[in-house]
N, C-alpha and C positions, 0 to 999 in steps of 0.2 A: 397541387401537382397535376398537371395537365394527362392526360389518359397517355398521350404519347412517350411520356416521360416514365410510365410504369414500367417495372421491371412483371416479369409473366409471376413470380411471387406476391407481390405488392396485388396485382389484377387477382389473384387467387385467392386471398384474405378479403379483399373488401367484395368480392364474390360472395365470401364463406360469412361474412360478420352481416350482409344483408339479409342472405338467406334464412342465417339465425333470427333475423327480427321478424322476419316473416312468418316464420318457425312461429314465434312466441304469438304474434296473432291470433296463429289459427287456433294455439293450445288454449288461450284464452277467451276467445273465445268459443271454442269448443269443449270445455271443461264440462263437464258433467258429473262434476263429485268436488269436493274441498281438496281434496288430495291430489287431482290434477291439475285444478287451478293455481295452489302451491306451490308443484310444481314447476308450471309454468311460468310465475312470479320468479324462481330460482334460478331457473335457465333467465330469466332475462336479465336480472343482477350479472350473473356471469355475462354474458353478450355485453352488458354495458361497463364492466370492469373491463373487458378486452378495450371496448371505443373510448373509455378512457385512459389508455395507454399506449394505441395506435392513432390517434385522429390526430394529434397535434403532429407526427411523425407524418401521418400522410397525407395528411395536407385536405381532411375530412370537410371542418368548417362544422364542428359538432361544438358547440358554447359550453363551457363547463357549470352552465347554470342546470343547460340541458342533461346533461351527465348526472349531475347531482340530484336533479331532480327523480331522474329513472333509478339512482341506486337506491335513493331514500324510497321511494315507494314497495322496490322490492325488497327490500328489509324487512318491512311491514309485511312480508306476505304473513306471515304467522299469528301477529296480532292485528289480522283485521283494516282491511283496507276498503276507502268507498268506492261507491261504484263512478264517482266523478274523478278520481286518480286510474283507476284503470280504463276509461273511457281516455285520458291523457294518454296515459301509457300507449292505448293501441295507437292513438292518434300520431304520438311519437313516433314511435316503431315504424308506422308505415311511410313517414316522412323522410326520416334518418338512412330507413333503407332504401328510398327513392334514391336519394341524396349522392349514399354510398355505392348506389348499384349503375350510378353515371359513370364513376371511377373504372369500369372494367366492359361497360356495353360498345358494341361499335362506332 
């Protein structure tokens, strides 16, 4: 979907769905405890349960390999995940919200 073709809601969501993965960046890597790291895993399951039920609708270009892979990790927050999947994850995250944050920039 072409930027111009946004409605100022559609611009407002992938605003809000980037800023979240940004969001989960910083928490992750800014964790300083198991409980905020967890956290941080949990907020990013959510963000990616969202991009997996608006990206096909807005026209993201988010792969459902990709999806699957970010929910499965945070699943995992609880038992134990390495540090070669959350090294993914950020890697994701800051890609995704590149991606998604063309949708609503000038």
């Amino acid at each position: 979907m072409a930027r111009r073709d946004m409605t100022f809601d559609q611009r407002l969501l992938a605003q809000r769905v980037s800023q979240s993965l940004d969001d989960v960046v910083a928490g992750l890597v800014g964790a300083d405890n198991a409980e905020a790291f967890v956290a941080a895993l949990e907020m990013n399951g959510a963000v990616w349960k969202e991009i997996q039920a608006y990206s096909p609708l807005m026209g993201w270009g988010v792969s459902s390999k990709t999806v699957d892979f970010a929910l499965t990790a945070s699943r995992r927050a609880r038992h134990g995940i390495d540090d070669h999947a959350v090294e993914a994850i950020i890697t994701i995250n800051r890609r995704v919200a590149g991606k998604i944050g063309e949708a609503f920039s000038p």
